[in-house]
C-alpha positions as CSV (number, residue, x, y, z in Angstrom):
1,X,-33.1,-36.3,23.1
2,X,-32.0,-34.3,25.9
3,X,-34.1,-32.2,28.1
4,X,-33.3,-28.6,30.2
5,X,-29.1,-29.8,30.1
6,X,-26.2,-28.9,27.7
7,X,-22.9,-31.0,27.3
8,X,-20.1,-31.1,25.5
9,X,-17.8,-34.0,25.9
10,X,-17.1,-34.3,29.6
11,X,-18.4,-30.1,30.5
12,X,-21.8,-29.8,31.7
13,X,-23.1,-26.3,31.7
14,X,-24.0,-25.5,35.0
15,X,-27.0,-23.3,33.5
16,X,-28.3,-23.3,30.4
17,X,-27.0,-20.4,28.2
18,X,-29.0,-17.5,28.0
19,X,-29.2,-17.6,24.4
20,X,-29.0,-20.6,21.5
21,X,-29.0,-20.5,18.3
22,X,-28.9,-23.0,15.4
23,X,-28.2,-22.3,11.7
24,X,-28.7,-24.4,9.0
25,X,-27.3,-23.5,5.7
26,X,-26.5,-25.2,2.2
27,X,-23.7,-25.2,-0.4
28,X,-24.5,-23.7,-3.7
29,X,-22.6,-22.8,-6.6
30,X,-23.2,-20.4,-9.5
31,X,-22.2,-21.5,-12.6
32,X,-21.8,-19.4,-15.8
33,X,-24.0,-20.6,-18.7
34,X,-22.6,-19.3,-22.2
35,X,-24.5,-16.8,-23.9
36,X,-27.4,-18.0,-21.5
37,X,-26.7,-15.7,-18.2
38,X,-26.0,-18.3,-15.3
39,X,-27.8,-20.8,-13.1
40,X,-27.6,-21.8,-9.6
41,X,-26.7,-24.8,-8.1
42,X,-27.6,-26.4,-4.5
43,X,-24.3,-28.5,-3.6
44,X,-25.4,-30.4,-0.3
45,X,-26.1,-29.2,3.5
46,X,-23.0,-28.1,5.4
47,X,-23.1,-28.9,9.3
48,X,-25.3,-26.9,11.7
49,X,-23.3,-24.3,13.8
50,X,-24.4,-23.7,16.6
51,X,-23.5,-20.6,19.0
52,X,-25.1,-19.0,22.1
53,X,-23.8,-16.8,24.8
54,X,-24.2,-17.1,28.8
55,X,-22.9,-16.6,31.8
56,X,-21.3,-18.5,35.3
57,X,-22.5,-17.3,38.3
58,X,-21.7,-17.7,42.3
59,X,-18.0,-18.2,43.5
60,X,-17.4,-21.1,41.3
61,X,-17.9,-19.3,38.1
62,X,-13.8,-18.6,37.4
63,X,-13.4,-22.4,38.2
64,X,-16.3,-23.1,35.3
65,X,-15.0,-20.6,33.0
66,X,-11.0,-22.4,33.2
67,X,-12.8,-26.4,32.9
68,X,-14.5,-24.7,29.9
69,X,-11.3,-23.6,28.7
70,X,-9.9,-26.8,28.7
71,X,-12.4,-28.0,26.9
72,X,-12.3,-25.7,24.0
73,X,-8.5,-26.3,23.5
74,X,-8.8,-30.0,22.9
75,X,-8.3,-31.6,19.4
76,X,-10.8,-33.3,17.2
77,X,-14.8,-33.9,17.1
78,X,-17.4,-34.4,20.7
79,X,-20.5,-34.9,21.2
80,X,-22.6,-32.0,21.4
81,X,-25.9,-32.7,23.4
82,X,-28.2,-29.6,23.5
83,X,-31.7,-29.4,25.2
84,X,-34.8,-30.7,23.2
85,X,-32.2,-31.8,20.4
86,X,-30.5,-35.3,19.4
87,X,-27.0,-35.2,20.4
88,X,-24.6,-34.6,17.5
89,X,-20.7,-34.8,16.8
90,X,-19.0,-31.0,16.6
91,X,-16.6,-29.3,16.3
92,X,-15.9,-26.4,19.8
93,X,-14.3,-23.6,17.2
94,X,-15.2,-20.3,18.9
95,X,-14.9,-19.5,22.9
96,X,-14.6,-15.5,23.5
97,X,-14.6,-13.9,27.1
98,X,-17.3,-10.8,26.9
99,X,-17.1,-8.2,29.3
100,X,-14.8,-7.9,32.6
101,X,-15.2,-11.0,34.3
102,X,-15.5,-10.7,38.1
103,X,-15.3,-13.4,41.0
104,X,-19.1,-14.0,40.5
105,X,-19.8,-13.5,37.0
106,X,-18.3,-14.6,33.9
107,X,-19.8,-13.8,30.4
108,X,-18.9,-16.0,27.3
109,X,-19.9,-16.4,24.0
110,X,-19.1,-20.0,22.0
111,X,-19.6,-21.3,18.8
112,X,-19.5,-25.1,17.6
113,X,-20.0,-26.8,14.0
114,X,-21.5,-30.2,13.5
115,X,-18.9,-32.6,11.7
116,X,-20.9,-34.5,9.0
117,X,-20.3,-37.7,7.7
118,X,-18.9,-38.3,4.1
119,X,-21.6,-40.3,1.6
120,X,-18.7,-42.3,0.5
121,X,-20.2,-46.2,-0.3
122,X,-16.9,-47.6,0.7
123,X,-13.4,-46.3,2.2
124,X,-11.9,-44.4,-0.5
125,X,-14.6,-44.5,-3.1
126,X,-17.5,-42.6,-3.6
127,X,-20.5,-43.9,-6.1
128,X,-22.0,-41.0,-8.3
129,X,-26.1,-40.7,-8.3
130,X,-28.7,-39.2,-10.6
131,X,-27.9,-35.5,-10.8
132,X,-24.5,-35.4,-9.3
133,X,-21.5,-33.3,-10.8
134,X,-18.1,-32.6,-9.3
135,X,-19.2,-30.1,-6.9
136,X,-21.5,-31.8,-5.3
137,X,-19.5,-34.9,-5.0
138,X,-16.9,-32.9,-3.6
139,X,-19.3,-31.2,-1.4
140,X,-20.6,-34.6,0.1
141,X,-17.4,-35.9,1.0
142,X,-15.9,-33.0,2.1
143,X,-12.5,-32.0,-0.3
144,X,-12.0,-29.3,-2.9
145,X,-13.1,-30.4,-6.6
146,X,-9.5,-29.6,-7.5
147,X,-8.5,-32.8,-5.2
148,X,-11.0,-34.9,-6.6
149,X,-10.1,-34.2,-10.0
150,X,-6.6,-34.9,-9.2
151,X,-7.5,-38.3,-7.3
152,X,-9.3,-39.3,-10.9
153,X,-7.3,-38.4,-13.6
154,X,-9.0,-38.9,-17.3
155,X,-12.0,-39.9,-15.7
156,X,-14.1,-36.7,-15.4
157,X,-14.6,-35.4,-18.7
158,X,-17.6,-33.2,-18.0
159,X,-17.7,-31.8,-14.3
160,X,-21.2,-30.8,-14.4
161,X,-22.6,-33.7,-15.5
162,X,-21.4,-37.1,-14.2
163,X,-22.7,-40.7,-15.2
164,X,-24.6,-42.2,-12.8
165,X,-23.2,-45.0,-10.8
166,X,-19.6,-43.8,-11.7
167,X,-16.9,-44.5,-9.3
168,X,-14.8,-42.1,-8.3
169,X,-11.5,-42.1,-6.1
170,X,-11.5,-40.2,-3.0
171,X,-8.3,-38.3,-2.1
């Protein structure tokens, strides 16, 4: 775990940011249930996004605020390291300048979402377990049930109720 620093691939926050905040959240689905009203459906955790705001300080802040700008406009997954956490693999998808930024002061806002991994049990396949249906396979491995039915065509017969140890084609 890391302790009293934040990091995101080679930026080091100078400070921590005045405020943190993690959310957790959860796919779920409603599904119509003829002439029986409708039911709801957990689908699988989605990553953890994580936003805060802060601020540079002292003559170096514009210098801070430009090396976290590069940052932010890189391509693809870093690790994340935040204080009192394990460090995780995210995405840097929000960085917004607040207020009128002067030669000792810069305000920011950011936001970053954890990448999970796909439950796949081997490149390109993915094993169905008790319980599963097509939107919580697709959920888990991260495409749109419409891809997955494409990727297995005549195979799913019933998408809310899949045999167990079926596998399916990933797209």
């Amino acid at each position: 775990m890391t302790e009293g620093y934040m990091g995101y691939r080679d930026f080091l926050w100078p400070r921590l940011p005045d405020k943190l905040k993690m959310e957790k959240q959860k796919y779920a689905a409603v599904l119509p249930q003829p002439e029986n009203g409708e039911t709801m459906q957990e689908l699988g955790r989605q990553g953890n996004q994580i936003s805060g705001s802060g601020s540079f300080l002292g003559t170096e802040a514009p210098a801070q605020w430009r090396k976290l700008c590069r940052c932010f406009e890189q391509s693809g997954a870093g690790m994340l390291y935040l204080p009192g956490r394990l460090p995780m693999e995210a995405f840097f998808t929000e960085l917004t300048l607040e207020g009128t930024p002067r030669p000792d002061r810069i305000c920011y806002h950011f936001t970053f979402r954890e990448k999970l991994e796909t439950e796949s049990s081997s490149a390109g396949t993915y094993q169905t377990g008790a319980q599963d249906n097509l939107w919580s396979v697709a959920a888990a491995v991260g495409v749109a049930p419409e891809e997955l039915l494409a990727a297995n065509p005549g195979r799913i017969h019933w998408a809310e109720e899949l045999p167990e140890e079926m596998e399916l084609k990933l797209p």
